[in-house]
N, CA, C and O atoms as a Maestro MAE file, in Angstrom:
{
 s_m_m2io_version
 :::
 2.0.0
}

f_m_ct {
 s_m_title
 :::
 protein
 m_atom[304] {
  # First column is atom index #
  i_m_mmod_type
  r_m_x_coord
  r_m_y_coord
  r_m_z_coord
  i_m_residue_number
  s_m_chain_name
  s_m_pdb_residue_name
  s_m_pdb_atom_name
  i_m_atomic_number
  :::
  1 25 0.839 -1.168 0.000 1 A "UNK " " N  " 7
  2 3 0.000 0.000 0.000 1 A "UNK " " CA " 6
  3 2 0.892 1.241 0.000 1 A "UNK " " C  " 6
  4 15 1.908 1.235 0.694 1 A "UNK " " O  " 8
  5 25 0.601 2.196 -0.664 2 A "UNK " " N  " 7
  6 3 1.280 3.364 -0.490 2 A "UNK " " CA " 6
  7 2 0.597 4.754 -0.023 2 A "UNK " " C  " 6
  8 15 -0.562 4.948 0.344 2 A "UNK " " O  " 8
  9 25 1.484 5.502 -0.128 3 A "UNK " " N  " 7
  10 3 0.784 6.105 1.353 3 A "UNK " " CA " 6
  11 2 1.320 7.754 0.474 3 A "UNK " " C  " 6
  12 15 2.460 7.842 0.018 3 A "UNK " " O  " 8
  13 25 0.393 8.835 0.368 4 A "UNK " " N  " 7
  14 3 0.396 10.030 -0.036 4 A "UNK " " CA " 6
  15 2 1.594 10.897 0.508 4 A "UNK " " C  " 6
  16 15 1.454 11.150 1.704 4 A "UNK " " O  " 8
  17 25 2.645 11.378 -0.016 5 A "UNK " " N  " 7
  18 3 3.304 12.289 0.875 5 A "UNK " " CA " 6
  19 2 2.987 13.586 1.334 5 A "UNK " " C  " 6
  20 15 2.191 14.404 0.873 5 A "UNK " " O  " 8
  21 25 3.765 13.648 2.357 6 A "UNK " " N  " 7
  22 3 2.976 14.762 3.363 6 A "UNK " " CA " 6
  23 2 2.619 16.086 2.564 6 A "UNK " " C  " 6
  24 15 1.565 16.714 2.659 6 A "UNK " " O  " 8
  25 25 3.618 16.361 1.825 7 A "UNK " " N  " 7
  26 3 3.870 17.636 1.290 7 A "UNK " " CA " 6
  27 2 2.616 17.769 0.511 7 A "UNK " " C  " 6
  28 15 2.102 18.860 0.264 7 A "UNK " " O  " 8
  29 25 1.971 16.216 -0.005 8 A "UNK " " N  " 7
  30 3 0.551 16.534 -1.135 8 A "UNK " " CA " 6
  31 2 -0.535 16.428 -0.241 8 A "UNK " " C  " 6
  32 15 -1.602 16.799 -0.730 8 A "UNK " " O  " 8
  33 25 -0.579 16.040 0.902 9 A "UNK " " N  " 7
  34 3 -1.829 15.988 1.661 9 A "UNK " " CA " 6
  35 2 -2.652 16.974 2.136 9 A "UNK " " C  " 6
  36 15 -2.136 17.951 2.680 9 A "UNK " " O  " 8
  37 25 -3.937 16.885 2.019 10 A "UNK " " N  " 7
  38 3 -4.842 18.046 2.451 10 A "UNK " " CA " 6
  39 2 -4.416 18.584 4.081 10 A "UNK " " C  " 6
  40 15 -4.333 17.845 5.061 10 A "UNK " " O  " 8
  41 25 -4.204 19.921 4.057 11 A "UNK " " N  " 7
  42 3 -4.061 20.288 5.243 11 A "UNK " " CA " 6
  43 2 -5.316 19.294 6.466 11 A "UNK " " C  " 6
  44 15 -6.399 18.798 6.154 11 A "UNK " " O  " 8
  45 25 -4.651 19.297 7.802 12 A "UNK " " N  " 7
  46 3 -5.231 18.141 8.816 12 A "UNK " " CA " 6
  47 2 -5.113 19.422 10.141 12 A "UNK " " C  " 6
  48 15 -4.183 20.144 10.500 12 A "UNK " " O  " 8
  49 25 -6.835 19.228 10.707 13 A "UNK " " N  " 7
  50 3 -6.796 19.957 11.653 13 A "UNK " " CA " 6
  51 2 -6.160 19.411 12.848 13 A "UNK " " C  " 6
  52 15 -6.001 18.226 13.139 13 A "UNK " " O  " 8
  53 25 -5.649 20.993 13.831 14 A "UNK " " N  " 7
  54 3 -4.409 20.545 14.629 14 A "UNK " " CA " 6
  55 2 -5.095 19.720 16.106 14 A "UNK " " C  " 6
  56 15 -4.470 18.887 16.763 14 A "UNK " " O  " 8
  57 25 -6.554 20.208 16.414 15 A "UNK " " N  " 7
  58 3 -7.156 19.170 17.665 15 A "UNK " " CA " 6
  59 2 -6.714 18.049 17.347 15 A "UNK " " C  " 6
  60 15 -6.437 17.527 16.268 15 A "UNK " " O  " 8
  61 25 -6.658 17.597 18.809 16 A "UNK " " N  " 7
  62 3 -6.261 16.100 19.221 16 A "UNK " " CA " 6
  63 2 -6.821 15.412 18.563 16 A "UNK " " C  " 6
  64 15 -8.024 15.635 18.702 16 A "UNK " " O  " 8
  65 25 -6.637 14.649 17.876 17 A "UNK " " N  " 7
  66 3 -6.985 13.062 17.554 17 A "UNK " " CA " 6
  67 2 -8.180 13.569 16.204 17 A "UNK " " C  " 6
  68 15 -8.911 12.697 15.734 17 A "UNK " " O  " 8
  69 25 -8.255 14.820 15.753 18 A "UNK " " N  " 7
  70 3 -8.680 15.307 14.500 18 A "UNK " " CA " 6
  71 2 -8.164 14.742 13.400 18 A "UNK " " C  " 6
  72 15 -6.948 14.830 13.225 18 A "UNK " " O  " 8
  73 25 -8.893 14.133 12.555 19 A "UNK " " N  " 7
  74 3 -8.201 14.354 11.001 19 A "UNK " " CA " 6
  75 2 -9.017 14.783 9.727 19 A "UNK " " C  " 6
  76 15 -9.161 14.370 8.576 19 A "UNK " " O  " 8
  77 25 -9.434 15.716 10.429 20 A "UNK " " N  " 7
  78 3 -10.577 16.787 9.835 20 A "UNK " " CA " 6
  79 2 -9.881 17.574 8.688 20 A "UNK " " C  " 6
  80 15 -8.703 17.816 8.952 20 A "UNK " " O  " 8
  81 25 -10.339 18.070 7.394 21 A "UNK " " N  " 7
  82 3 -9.878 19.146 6.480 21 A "UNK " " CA " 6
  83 2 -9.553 20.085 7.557 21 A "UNK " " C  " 6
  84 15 -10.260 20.071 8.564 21 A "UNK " " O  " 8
  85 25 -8.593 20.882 7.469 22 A "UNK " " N  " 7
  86 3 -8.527 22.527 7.458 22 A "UNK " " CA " 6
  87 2 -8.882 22.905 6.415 22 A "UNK " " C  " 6
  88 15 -8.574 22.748 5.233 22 A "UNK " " O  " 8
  89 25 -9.981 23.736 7.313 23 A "UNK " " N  " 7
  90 3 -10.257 25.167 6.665 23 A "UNK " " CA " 6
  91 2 -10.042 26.705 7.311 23 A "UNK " " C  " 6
  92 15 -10.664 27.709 6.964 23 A "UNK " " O  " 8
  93 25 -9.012 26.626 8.324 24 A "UNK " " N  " 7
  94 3 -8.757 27.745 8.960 24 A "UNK " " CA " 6
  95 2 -7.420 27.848 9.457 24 A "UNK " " C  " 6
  96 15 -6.972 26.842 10.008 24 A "UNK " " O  " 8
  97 25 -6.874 28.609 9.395 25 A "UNK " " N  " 7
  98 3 -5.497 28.910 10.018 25 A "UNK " " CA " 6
  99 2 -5.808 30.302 11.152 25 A "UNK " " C  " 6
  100 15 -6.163 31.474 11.029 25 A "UNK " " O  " 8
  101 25 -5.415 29.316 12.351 26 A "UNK " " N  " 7
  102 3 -5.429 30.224 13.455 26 A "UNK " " CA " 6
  103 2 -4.004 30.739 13.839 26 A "UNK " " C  " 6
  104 15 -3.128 30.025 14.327 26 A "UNK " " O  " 8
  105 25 -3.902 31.859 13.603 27 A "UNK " " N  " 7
  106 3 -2.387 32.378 13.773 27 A "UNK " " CA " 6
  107 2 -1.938 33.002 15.259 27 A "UNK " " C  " 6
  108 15 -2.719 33.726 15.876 27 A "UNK " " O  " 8
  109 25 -1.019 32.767 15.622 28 A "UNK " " N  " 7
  110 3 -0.861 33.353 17.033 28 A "UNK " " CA " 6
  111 2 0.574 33.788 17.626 28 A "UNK " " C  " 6
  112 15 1.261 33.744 16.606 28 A "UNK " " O  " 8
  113 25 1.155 34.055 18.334 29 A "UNK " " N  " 7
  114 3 2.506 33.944 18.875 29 A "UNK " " CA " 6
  115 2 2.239 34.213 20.453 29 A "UNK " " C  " 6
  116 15 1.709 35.210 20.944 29 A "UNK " " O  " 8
  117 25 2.673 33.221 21.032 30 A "UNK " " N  " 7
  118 3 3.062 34.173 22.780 30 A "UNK " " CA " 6
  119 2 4.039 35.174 22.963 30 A "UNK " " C  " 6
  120 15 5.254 35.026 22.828 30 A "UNK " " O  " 8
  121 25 3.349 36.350 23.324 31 A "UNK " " N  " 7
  122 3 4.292 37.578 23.153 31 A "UNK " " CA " 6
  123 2 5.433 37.532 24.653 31 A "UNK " " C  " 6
  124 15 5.987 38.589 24.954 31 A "UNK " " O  " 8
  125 25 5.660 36.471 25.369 32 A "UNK " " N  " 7
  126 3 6.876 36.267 26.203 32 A "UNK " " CA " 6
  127 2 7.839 35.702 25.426 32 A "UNK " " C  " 6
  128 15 9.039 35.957 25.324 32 A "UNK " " O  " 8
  129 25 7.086 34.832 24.849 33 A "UNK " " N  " 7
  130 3 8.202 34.068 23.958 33 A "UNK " " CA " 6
  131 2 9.117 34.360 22.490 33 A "UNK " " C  " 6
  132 15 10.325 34.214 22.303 33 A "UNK " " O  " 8
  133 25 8.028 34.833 21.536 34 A "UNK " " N  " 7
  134 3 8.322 35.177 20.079 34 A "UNK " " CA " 6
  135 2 8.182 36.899 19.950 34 A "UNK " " C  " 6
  136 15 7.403 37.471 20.712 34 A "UNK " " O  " 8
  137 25 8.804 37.512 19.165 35 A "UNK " " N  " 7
  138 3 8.798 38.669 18.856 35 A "UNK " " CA " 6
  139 2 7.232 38.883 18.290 35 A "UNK " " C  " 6
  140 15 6.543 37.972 17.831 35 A "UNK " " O  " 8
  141 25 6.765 40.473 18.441 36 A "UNK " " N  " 7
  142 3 5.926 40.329 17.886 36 A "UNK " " CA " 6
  143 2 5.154 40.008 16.570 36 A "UNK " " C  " 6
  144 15 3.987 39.685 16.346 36 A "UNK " " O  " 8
  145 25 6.611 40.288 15.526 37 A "UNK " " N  " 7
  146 3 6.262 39.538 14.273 37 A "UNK " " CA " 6
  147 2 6.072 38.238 13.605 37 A "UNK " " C  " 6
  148 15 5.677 37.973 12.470 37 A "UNK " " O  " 8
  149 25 6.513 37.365 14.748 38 A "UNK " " N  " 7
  150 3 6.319 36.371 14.940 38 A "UNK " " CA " 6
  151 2 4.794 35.516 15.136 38 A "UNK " " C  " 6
  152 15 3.958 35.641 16.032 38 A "UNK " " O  " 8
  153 25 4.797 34.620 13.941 39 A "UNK " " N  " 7
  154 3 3.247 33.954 14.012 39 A "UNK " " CA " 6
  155 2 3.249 32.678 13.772 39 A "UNK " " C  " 6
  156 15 3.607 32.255 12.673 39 A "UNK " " O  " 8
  157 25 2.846 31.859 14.772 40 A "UNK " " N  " 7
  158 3 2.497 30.100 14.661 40 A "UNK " " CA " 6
  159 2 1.246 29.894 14.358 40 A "UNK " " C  " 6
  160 15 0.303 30.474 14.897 40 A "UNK " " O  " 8
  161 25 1.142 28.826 13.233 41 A "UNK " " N  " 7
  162 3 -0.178 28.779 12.650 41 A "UNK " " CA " 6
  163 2 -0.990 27.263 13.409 41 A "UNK " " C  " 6
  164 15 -0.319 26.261 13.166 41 A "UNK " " O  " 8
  165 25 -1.888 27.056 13.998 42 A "UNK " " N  " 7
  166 3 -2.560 25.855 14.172 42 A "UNK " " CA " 6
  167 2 -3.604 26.029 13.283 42 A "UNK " " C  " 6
  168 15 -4.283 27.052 13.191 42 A "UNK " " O  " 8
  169 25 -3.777 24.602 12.358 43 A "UNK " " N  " 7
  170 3 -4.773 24.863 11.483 43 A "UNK " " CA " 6
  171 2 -6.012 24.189 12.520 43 A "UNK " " C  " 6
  172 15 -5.949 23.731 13.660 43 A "UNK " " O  " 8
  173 25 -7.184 24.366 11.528 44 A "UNK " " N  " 7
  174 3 -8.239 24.082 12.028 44 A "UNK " " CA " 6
  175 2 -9.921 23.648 11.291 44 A "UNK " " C  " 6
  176 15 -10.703 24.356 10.659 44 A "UNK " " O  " 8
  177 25 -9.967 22.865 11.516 45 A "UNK " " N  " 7
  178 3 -11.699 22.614 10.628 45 A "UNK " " CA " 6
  179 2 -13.109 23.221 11.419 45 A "UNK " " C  " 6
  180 15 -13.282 23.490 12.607 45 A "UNK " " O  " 8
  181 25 -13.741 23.287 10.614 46 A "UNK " " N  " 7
  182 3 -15.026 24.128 11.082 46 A "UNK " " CA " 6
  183 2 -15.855 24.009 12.676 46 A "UNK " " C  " 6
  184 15 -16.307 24.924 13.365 46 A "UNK " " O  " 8
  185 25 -15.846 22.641 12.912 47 A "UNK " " N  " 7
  186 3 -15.884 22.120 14.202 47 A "UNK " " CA " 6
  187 2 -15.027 22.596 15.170 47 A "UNK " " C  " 6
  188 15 -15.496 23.103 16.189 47 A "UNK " " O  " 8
  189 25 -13.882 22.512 15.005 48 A "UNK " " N  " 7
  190 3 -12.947 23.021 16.339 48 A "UNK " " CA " 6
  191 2 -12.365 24.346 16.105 48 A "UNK " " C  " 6
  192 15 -11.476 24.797 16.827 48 A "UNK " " O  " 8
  193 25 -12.919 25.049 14.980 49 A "UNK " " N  " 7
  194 3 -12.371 26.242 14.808 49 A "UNK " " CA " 6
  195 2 -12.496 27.135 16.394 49 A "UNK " " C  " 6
  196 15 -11.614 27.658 17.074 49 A "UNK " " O  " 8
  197 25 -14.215 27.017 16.634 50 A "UNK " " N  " 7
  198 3 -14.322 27.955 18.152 50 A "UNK " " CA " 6
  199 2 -13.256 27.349 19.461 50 A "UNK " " C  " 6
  200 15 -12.618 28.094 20.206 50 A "UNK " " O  " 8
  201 25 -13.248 25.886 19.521 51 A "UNK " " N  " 7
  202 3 -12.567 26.196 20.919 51 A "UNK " " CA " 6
  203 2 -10.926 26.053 20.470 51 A "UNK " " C  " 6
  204 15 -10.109 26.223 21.375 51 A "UNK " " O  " 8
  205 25 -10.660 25.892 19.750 52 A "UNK " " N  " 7
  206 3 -8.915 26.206 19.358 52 A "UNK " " CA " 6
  207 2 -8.502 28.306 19.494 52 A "UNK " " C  " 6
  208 15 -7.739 29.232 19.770 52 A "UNK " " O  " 8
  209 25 -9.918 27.755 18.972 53 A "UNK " " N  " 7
  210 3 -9.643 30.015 19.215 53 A "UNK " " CA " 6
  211 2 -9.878 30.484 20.610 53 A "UNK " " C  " 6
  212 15 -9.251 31.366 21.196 53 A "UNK " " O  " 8
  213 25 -10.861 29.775 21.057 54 A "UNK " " N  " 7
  214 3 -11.014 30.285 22.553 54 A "UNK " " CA " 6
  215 2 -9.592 30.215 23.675 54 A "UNK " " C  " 6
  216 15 -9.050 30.955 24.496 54 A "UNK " " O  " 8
  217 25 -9.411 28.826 23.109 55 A "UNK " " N  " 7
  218 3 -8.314 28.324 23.911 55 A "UNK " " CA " 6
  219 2 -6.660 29.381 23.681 55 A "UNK " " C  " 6
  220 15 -6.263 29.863 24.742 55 A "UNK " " O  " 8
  221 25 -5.970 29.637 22.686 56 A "UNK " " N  " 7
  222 3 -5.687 30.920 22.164 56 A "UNK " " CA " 6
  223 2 -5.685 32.340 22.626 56 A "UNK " " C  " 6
  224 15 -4.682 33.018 22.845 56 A "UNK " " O  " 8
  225 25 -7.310 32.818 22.784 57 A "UNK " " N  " 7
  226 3 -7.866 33.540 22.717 57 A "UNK " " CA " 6
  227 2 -7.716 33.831 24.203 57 A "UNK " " C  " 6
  228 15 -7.185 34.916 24.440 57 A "UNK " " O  " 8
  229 25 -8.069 33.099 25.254 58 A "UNK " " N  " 7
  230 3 -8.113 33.199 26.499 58 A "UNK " " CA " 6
  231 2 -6.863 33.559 26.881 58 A "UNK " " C  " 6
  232 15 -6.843 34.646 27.458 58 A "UNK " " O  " 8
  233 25 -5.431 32.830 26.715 59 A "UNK " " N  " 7
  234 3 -4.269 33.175 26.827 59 A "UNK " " CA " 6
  235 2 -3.812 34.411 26.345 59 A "UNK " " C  " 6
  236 15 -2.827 34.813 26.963 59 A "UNK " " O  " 8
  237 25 -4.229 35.192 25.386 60 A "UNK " " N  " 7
  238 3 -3.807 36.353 24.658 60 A "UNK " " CA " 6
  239 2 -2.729 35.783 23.614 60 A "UNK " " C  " 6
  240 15 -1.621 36.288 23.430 60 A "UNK " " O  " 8
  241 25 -3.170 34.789 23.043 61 A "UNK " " N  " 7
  242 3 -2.253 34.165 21.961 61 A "UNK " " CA " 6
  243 2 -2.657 34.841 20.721 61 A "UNK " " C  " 6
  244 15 -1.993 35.502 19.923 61 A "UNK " " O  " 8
  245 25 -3.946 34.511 20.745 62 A "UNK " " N  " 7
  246 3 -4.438 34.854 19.294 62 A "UNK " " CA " 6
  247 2 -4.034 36.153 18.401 62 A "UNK " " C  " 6
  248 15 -3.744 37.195 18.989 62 A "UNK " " O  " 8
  249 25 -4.018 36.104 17.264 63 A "UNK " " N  " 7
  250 3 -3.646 37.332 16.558 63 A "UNK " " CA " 6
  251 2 -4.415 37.394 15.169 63 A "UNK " " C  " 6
  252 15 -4.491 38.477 14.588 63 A "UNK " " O  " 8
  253 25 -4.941 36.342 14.670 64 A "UNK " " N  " 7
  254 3 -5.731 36.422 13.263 64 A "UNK " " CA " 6
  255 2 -6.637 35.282 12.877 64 A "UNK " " C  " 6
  256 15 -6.251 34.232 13.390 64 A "UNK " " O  " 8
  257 25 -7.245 35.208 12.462 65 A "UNK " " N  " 7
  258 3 -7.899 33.865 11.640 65 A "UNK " " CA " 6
  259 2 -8.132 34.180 10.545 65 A "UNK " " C  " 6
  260 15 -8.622 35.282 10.295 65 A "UNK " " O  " 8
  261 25 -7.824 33.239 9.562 66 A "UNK " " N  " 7
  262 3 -7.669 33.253 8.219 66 A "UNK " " CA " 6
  263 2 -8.064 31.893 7.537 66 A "UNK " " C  " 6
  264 15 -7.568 30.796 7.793 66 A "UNK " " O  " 8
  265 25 -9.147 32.196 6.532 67 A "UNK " " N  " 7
  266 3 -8.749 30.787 5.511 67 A "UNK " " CA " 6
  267 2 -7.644 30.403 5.016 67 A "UNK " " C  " 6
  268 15 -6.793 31.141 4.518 67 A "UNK " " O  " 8
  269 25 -7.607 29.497 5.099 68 A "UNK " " N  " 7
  270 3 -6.916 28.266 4.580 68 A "UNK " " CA " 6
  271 2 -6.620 28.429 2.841 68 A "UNK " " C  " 6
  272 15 -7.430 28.247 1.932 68 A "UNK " " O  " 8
  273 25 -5.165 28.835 2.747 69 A "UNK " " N  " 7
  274 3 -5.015 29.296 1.295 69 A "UNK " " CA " 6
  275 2 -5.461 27.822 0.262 69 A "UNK " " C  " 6
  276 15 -5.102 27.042 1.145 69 A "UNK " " O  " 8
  277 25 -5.767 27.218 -0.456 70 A "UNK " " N  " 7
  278 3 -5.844 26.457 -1.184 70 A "UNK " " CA " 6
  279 2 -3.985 25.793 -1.995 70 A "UNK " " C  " 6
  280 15 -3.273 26.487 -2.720 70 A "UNK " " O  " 8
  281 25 -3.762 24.756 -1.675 71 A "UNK " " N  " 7
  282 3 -2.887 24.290 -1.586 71 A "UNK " " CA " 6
  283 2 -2.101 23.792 -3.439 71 A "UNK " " C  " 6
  284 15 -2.354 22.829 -4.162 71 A "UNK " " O  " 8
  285 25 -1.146 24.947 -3.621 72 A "UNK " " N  " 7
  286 3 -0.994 24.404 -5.410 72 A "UNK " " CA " 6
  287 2 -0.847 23.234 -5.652 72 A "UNK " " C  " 6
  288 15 -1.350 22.829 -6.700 72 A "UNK " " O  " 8
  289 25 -0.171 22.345 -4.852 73 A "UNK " " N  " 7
  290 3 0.390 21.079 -5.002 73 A "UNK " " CA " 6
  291 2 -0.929 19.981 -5.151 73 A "UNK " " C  " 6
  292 15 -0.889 18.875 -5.690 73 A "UNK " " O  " 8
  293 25 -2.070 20.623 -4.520 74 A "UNK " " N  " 7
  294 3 -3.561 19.771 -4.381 74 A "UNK " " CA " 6
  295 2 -4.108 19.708 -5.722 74 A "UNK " " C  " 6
  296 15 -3.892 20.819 -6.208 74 A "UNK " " O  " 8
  297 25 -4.694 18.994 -6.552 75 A "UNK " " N  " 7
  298 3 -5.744 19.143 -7.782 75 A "UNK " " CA " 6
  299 2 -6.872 19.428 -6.903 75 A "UNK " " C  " 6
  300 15 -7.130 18.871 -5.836 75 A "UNK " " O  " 8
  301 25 -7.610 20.510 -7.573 76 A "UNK " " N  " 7
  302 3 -9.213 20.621 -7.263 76 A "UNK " " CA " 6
  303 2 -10.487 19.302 -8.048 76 A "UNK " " C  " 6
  304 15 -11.691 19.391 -7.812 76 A "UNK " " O  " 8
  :::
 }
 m_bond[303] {
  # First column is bond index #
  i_m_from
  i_m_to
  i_m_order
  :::
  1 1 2 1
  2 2 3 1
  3 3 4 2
  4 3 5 1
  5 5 6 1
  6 6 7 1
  7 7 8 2
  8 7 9 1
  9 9 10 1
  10 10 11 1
  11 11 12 2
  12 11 13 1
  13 13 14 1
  14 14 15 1
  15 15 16 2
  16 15 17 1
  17 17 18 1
  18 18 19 1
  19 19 20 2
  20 19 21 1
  21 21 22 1
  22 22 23 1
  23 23 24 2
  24 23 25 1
  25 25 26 1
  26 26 27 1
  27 27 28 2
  28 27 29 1
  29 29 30 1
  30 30 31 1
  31 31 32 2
  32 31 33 1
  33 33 34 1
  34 34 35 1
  35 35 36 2
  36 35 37 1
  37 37 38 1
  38 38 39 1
  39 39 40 2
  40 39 41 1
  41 41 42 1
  42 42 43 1
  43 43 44 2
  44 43 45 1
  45 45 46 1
  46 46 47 1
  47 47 48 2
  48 47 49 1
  49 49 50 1
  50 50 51 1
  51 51 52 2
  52 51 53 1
  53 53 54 1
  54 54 55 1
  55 55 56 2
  56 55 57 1
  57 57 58 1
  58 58 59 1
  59 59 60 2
  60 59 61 1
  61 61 62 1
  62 62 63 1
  63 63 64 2
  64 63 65 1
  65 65 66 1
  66 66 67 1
  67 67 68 2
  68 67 69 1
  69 69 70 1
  70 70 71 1
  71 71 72 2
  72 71 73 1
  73 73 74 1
  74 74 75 1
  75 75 76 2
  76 75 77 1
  77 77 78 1
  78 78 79 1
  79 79 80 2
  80 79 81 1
  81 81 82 1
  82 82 83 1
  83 83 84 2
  84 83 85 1
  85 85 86 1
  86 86 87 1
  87 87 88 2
  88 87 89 1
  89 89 90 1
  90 90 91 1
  91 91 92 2
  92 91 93 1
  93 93 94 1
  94 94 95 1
  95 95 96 2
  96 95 97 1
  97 97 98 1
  98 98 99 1
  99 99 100 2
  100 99 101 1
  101 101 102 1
  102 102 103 1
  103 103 104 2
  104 103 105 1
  105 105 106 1
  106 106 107 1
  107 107 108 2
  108 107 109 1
  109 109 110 1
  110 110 111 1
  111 111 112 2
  112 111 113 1
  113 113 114 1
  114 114 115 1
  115 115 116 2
  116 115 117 1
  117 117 118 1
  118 118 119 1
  119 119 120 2
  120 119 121 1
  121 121 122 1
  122 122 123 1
  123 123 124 2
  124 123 125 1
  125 125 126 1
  126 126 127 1
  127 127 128 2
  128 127 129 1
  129 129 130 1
  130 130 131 1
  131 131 132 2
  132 131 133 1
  133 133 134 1
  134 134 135 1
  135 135 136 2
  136 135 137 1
  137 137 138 1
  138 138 139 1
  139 139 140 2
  140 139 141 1
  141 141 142 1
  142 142 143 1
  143 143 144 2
  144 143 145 1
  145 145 146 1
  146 146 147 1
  147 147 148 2
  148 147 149 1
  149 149 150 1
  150 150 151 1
  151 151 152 2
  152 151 153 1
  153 153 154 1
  154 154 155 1
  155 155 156 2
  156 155 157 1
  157 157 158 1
  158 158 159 1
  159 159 160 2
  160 159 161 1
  161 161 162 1
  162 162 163 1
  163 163 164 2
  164 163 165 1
  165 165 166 1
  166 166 167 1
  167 167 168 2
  168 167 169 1
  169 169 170 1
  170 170 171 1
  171 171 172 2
  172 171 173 1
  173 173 174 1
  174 174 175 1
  175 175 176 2
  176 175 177 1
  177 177 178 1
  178 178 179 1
  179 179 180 2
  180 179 181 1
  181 181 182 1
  182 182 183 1
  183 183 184 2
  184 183 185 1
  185 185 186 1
  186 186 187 1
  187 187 188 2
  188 187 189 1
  189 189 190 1
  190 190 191 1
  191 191 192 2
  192 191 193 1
  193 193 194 1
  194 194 195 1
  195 195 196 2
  196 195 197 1
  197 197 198 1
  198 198 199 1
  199 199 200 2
  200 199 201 1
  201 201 202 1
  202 202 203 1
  203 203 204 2
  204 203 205 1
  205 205 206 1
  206 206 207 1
  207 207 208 2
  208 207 209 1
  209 209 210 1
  210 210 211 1
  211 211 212 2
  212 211 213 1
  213 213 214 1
  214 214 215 1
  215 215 216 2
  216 215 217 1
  217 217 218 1
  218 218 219 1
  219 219 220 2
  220 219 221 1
  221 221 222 1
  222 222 223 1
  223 223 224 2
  224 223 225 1
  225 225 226 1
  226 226 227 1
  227 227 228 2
  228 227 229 1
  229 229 230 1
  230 230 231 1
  231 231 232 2
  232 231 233 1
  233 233 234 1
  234 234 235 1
  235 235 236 2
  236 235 237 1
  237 237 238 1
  238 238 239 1
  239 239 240 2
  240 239 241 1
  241 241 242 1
  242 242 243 1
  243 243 244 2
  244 243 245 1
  245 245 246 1
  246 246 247 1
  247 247 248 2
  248 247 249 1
  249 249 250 1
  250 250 251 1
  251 251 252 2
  252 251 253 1
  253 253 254 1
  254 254 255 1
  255 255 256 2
  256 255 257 1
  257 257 258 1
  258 258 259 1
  259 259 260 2
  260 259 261 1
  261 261 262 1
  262 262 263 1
  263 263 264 2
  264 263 265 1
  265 265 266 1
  266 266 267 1
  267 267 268 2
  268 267 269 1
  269 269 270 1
  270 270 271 1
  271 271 272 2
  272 271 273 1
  273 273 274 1
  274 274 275 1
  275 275 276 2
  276 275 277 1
  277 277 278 1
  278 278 279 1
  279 279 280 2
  280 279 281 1
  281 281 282 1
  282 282 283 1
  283 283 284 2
  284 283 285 1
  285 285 286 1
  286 286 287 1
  287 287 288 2
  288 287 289 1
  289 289 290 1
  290 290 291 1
  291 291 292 2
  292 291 293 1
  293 293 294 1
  294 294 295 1
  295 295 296 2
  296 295 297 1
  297 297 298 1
  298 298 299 1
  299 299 300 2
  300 299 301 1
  301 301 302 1
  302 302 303 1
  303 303 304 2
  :::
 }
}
């Protein structure tokens, strides 16, 4: 059996034990840690979009949400 490489695979939301499409990129940085230009993306599918953001959000992580660019390497 062979198995898709990573680089072609549909983005995979970042919740635990998810293997949901992304359709969201939640962008963030902890401002103790990373400069402020600094941004880590957890992706995310429609379902866990709210508490990945809350969770984020509560900490003062959060900084953007954005769709999910469409991936060149993907055929539509």
């Amino acid at each position: 059996m062979t198995e898709t490489p990573p680089a072609l695979s549909a983005p995979v939301c970042s919740a635990r034990g998810c293997r949901a499409t992304a359709e969201w990129a939640l962008r963030w940085n902890n401002p103790r840690l990373h400069t402020p230009q600094r941004r880590k993306t957890w992706l995310a599918c429609p379902e866990h979009r709210p508490t990945l953001g809350a969770f984020l959000d509560a900490r003062g992580f959060l900084r953007e949400v954005l769709p999910v660019a469409p991936s060149p390497t993907l055929e539509a």
